[in-house]
N, C-alpha and C positions, 0 to 999 in steps of 0.2 A: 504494500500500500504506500503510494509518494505521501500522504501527509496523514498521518495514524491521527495527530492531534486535532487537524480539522474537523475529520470523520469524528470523533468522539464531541466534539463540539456539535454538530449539526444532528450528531443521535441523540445530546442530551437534551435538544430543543425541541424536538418530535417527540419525545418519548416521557416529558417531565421528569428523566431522571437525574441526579447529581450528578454534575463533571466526572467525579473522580469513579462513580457505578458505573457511568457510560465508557469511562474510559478502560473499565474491568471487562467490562462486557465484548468491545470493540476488538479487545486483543486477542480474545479468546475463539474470534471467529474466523471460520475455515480462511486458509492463504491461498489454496488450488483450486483450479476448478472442477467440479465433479457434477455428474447428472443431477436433476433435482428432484428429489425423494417424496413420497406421500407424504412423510415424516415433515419435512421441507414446507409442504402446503397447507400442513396442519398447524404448521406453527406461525406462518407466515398469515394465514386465516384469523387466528386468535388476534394478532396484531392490528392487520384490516378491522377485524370489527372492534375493536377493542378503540382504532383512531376515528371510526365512523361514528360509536359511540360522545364519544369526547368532541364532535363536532371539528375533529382536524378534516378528516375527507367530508367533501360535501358531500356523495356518494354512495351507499357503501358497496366495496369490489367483492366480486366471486374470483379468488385467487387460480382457482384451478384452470377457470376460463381463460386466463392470460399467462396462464403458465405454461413453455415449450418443451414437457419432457420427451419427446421426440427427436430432438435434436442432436443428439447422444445415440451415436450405437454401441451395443453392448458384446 
């Protein structure tokens, strides 16, 4: 990642977490690329609704709809 601290700054603003959670959070996540996983849309799903909720998406997304696990061959 070219700037770990931005990204941690712009997760803690989306996310109302503290700097220093977002910035626990930020490191801990994958460096490579890999397919993305039901796992992946599950959690990703929580988040969507969870910002739809909270009035950040005007919205709210169906994650899976916009999600390309195809793109990946196995």
């Amino acid at each position: 990642m070219a700037n770990p601290d931005a990204y941690a700054q712009v997760y803690a603003k989306l996310s109302r977490l503290p700097l220093n959670t977002s910035k626990s959070i930020t490191q801990r996540g994958a460096r490579e690329l890999r397919p993305v996983s039901d796992d992946d849309i599950r959690a990703l799903q929580t988040v969507a609704d969870r910002s739809y909720q909270d009035e950040i998406l005007p919205t709210r997304i169906e994650v899976r709809s916009i999600a390309k696990q195809s793109i990946w061959t196995k």
